[in-house]
BALOBA-1460 file (C-alpha; in Angstrom, 3 decimals):
// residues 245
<rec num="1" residu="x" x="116.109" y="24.259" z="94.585"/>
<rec num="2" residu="x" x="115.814" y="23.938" z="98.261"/>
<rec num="3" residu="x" x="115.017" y="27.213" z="100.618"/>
<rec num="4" residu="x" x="119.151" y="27.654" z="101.335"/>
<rec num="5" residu="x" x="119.584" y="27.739" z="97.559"/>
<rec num="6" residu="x" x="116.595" y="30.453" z="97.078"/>
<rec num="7" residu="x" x="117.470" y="32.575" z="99.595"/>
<rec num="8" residu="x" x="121.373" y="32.521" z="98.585"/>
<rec num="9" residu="x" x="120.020" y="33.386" z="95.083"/>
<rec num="10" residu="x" x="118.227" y="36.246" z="96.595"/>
<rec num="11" residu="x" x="120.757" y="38.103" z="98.523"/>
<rec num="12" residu="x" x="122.772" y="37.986" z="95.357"/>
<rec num="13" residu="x" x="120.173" y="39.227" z="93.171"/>
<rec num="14" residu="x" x="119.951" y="41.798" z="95.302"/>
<rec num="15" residu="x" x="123.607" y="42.639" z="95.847"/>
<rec num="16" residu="x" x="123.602" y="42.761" z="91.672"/>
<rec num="17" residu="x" x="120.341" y="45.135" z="91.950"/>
<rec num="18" residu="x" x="122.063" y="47.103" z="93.833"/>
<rec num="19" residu="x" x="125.592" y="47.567" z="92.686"/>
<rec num="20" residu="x" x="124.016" y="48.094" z="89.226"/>
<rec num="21" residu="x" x="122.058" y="51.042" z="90.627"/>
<rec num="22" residu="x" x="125.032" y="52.374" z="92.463"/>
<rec num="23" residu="x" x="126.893" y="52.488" z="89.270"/>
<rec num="24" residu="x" x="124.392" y="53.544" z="87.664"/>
<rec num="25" residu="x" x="123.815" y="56.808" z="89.775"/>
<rec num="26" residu="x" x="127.420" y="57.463" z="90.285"/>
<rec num="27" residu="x" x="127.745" y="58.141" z="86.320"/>
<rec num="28" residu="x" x="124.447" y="60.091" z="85.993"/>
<rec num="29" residu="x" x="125.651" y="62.147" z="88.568"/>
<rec num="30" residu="x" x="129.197" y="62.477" z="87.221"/>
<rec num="31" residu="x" x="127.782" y="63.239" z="83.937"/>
<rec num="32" residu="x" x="125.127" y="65.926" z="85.630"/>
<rec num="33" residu="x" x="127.384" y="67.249" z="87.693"/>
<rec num="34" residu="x" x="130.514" y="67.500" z="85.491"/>
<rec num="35" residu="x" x="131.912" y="71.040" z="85.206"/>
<rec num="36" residu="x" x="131.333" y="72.177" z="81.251"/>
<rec num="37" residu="x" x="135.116" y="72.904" z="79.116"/>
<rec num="38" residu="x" x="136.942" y="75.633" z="79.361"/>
<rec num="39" residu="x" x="135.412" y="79.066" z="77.535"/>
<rec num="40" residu="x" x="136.716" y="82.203" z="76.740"/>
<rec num="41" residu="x" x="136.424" y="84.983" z="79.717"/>
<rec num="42" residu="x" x="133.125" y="86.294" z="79.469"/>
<rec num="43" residu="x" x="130.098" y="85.123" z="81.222"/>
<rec num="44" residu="x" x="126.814" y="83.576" z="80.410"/>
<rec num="45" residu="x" x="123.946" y="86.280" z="80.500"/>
<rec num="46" residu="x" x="119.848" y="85.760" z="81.138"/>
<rec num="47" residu="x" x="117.281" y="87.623" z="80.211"/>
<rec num="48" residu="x" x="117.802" y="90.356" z="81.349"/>
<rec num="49" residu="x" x="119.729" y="92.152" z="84.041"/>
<rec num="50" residu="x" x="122.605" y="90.706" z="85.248"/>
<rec num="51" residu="x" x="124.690" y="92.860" z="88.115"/>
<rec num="52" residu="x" x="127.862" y="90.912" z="88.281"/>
<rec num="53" residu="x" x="130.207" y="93.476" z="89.491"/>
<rec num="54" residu="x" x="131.578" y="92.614" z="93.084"/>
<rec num="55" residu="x" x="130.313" y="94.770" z="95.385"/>
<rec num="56" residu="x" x="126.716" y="94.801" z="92.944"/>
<rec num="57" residu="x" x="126.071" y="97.818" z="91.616"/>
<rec num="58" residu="x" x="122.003" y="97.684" z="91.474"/>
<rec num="59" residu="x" x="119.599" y="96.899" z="94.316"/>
<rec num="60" residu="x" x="117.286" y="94.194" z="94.392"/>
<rec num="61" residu="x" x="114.293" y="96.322" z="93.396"/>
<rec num="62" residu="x" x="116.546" y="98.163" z="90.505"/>
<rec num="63" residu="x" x="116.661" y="95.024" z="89.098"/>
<rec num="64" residu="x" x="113.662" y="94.196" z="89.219"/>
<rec num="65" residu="x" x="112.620" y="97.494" z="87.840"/>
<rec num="66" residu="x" x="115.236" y="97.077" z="85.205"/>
<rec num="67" residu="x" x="114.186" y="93.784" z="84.410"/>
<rec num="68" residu="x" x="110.378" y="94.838" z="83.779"/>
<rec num="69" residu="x" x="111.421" y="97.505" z="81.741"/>
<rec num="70" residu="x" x="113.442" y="95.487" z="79.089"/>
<rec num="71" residu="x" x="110.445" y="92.472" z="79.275"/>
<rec num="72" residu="x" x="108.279" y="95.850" z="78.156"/>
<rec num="73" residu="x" x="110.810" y="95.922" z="75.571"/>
<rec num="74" residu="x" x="110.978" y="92.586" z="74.308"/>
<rec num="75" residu="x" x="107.022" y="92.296" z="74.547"/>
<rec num="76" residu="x" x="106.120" y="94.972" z="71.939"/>
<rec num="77" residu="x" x="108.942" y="94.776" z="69.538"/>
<rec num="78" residu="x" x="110.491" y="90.879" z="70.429"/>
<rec num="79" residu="x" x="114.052" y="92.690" z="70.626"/>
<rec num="80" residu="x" x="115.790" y="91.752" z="73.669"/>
<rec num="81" residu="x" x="118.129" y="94.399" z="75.665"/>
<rec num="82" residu="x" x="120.483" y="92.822" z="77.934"/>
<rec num="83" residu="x" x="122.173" y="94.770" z="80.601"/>
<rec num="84" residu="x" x="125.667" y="93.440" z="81.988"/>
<rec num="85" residu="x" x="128.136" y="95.346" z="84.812"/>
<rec num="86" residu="x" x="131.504" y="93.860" z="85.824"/>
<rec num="87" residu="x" x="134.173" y="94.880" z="87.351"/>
<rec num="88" residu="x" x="136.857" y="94.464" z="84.607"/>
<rec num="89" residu="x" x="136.454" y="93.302" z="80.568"/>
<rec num="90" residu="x" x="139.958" y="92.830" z="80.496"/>
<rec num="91" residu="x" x="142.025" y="90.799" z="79.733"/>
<rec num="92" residu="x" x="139.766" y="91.336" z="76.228"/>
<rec num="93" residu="x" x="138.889" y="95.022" z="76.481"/>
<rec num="94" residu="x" x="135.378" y="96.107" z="76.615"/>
<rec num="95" residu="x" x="135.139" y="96.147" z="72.596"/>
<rec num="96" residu="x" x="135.594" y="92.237" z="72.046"/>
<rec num="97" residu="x" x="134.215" y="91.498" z="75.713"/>
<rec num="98" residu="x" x="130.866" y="93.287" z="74.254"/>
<rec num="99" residu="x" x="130.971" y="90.752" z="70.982"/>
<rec num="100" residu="x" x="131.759" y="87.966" z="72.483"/>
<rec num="101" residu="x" x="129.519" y="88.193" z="75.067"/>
<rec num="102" residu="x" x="126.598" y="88.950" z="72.667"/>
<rec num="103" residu="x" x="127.726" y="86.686" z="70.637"/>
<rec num="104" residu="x" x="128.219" y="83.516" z="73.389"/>
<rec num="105" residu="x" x="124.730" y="84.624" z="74.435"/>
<rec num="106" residu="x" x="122.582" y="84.899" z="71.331"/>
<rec num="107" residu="x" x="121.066" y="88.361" z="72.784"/>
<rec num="108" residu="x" x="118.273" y="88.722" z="70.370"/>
<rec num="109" residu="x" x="115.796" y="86.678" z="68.658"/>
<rec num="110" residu="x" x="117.500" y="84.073" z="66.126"/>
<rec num="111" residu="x" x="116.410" y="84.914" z="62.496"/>
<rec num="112" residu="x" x="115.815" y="88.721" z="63.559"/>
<rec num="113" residu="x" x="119.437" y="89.151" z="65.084"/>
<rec num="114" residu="x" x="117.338" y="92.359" z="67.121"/>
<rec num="115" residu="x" x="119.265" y="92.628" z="70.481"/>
<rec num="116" residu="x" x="121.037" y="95.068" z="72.099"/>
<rec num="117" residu="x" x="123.991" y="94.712" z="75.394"/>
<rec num="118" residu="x" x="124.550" y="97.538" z="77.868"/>
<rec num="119" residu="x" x="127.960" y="96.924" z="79.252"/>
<rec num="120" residu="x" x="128.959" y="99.148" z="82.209"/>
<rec num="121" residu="x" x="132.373" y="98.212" z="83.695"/>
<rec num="122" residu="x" x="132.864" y="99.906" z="86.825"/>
<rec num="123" residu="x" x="136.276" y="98.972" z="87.913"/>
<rec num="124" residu="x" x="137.565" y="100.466" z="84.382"/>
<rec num="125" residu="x" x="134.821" y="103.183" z="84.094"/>
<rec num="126" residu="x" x="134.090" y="102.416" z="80.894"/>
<rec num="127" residu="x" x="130.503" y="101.341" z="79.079"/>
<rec num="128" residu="x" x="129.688" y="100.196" z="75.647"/>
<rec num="129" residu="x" x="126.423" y="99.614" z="73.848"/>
<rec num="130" residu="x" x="126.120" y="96.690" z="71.575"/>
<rec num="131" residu="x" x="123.983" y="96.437" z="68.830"/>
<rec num="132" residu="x" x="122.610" y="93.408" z="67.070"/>
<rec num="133" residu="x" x="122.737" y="93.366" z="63.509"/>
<rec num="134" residu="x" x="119.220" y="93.221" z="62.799"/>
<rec num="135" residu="x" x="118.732" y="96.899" z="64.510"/>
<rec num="136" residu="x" x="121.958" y="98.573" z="63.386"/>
<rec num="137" residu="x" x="119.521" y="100.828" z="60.691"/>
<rec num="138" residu="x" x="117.250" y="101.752" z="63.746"/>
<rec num="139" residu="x" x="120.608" y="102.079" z="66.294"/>
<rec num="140" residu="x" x="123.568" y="103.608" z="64.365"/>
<rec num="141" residu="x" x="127.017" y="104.401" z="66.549"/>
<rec num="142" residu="x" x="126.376" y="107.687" z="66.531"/>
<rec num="143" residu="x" x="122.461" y="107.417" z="68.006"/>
<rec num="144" residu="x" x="123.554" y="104.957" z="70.759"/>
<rec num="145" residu="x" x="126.361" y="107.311" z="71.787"/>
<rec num="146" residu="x" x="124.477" y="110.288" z="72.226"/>
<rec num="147" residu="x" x="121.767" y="107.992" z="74.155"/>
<rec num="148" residu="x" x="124.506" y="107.236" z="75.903"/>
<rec num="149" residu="x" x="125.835" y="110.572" z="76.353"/>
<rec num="150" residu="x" x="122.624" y="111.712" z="77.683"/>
<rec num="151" residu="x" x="121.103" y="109.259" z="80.239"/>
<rec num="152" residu="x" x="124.300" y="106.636" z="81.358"/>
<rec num="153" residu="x" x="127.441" y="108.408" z="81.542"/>
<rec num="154" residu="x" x="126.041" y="111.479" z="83.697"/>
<rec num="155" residu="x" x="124.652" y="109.242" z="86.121"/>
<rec num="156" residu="x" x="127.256" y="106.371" z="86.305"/>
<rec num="157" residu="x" x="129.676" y="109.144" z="86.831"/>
<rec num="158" residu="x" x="127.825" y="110.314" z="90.032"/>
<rec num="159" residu="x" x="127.513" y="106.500" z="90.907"/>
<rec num="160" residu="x" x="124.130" y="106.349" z="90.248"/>
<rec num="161" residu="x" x="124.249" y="102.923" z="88.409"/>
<rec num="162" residu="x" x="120.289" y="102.390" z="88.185"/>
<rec num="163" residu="x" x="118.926" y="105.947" z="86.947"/>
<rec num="164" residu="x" x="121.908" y="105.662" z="84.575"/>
<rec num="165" residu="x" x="121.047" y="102.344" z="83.154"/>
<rec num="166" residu="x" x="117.201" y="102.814" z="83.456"/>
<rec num="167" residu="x" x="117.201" y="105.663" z="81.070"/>
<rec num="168" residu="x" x="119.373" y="104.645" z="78.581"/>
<rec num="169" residu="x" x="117.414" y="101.416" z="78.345"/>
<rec num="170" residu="x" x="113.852" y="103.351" z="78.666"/>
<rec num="171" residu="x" x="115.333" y="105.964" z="75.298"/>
<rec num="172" residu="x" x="116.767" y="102.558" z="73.302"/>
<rec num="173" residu="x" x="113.568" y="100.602" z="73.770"/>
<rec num="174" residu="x" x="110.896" y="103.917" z="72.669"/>
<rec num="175" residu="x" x="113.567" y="104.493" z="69.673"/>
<rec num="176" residu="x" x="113.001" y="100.125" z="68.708"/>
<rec num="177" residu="x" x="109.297" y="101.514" z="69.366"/>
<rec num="178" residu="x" x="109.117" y="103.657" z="67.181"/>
<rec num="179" residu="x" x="111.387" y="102.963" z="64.232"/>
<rec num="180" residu="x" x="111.762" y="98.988" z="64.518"/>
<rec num="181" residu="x" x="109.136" y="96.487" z="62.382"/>
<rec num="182" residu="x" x="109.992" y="93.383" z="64.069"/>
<rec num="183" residu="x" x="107.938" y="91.638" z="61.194"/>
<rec num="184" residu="x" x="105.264" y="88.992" z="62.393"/>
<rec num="185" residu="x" x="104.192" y="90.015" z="65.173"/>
<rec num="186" residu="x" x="105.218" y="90.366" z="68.377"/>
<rec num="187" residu="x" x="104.136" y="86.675" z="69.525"/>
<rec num="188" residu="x" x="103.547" y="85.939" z="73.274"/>
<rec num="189" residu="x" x="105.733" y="87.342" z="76.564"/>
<rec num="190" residu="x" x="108.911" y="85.564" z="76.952"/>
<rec num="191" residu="x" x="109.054" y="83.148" z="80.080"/>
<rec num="192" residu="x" x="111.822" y="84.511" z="82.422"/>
<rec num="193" residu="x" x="112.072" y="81.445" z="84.247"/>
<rec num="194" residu="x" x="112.072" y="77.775" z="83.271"/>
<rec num="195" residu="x" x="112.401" y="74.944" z="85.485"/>
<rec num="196" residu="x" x="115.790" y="73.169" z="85.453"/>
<rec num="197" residu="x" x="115.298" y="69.402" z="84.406"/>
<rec num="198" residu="x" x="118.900" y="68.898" z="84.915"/>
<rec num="199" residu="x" x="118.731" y="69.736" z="88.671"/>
<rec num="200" residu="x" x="115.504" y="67.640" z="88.626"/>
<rec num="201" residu="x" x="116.890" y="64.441" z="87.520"/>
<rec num="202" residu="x" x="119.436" y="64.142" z="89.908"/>
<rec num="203" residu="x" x="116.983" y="64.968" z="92.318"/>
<rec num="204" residu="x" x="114.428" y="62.401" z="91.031"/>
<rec num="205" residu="x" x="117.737" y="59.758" z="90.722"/>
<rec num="206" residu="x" x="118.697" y="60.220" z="94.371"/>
<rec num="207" residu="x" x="114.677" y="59.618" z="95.152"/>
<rec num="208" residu="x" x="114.824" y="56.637" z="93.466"/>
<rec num="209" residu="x" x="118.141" y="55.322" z="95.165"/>
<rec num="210" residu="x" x="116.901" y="55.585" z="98.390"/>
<rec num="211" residu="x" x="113.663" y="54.033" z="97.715"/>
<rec num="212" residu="x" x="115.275" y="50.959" z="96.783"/>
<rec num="213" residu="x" x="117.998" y="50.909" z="99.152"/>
<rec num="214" residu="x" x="115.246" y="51.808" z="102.520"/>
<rec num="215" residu="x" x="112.628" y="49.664" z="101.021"/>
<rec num="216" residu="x" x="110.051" y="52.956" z="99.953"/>
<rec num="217" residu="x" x="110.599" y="53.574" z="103.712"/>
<rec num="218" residu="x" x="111.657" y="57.512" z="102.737"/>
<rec num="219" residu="x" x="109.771" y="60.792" z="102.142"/>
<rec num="220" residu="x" x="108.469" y="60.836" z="98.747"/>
<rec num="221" residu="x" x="109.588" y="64.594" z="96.922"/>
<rec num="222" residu="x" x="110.119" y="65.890" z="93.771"/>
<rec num="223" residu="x" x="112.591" y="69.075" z="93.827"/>
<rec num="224" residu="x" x="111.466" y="72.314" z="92.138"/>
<rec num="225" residu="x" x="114.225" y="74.030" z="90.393"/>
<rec num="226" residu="x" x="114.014" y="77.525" z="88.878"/>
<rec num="227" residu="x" x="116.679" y="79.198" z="86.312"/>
<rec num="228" residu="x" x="116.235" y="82.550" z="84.752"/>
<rec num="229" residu="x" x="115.950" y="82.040" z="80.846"/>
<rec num="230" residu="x" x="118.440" y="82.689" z="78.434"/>
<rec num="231" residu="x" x="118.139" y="84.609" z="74.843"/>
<rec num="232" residu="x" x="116.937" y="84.097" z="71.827"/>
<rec num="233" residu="x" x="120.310" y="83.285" z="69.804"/>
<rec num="234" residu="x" x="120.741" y="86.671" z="67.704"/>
<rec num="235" residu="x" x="124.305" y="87.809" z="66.405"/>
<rec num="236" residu="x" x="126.366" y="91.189" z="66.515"/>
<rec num="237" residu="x" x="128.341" y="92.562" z="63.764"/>
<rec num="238" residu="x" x="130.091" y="94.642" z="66.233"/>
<rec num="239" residu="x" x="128.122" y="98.160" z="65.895"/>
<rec num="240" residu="x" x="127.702" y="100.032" z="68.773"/>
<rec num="241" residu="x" x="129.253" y="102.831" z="70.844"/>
<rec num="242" residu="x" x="131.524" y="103.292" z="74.311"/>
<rec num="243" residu="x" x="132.956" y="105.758" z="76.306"/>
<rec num="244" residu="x" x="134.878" y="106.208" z="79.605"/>
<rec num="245" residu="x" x="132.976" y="108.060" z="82.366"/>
């Protein structure tokens, strides 16, 4: 084959390299970046505070308070209390929005079904406490209403979101304390962040695009991507307790 012939074989080779590549990172993108189906109206929850009413309810710091109170929680007794404000549950109501949402979520540990969801909707002024099944004999309906009774509906009432939530939580988590064998052990702190491989590989598939397409002539990087951790996968039976305020 003369040097016409091996350069003409080249330039295709390439242009197949290449196409293949381009196709190639057009569907791994697609596929990374397609939306998932269709779910019922309630949201996806991490561990563990998660202000999504619209204007927030909580300050940065409450959270952050909030959230080191239920890692405390989880930490000595392995049962997880999530804490959730919206503006609306409807169009479910707050009493299926609560079980679905626990249930979506898998608030608690699997096996030990020990979690508990603190539902404050503010646009409705209503809240509900959720309890998992595997702490109903330590949290009966009529224990988590007068908790609530006590230390939420006072202080949502005056629009004081954090003290509200903070000692409810603080009152739920001595009572799992105190009453609650979790059975095994508590086991290590949970990991409130993970990185997100998803976000990584498309980042990593980009890198490697442009390295072939500029010859390695690019700036090699690797992107970092952190996502707050989800629960454990426990279940509800429904149990719990709500008021208005």
């Amino acid at each position: 084959m003369g040097i016409r012939g091996r350069a003409v074989l080249l330039v295709v080779t390439v242009v197949v390299v290449f196409m293949i590549l381009l196709v190639a990172l057009g569907a791994l993108l697609s596929w990374l970046l397609s939306p998932p189906p269709p779910e019922p109206d309630v949201p996806s929850v991490y561990l563990y505070v998660n202000d999504l009413a619209s204007p927030g309810v909580l300050l940065y710091d409450e959270e952050d308070a909030l959230d080191g109170l239920c890692w405390e929680i989880d930490y000595d007794t392995t049962a997880e209390v999530a804490i959730l404000t919206v503006n609306t549950t409807q169009p479910l109501g707050i009493d299926m929005y609560a079980v679905e949402t626990f249930e979506r979520n898998g608030i608690g540990k699997a096996g030990k079904d020990n979690g508990v969801l603190i539902v404050v909707s503010v646009d409705e002024r209503q809240w509900r406490i959720e309890v998992g099944y595997g702490l109903e004999p330590v949290l009966n309906p009529a224990k988590v209403g007068r908790f609530g009774d006590l230390y939420l509906g006072p202080n949502v009432t005056a629009g004081d979101y954090f003290v509200g939530l903070f000692g409810v939580t603080d009152v739920i988590g001595e009572e799992i304390r105190q009453n609650y064998d979790p059975g095994g052990g508590t086991g290590p702190p949970p990991e409130l962040w993970y990185l997100d491989w998803k976000l990584i590989g498309i980042g990593i598939a980009i890198f490697v695009f442009l390295g072939v397409i500029t010859r390695g002539r690019i700036v090699w990087f690797i992107p970092i991507v952190f996502r707050r951790a989800g629960f454990g996968g426990g279940r509800s039976g429904g149990t719990g307790a709500k008021r208005r305020f």
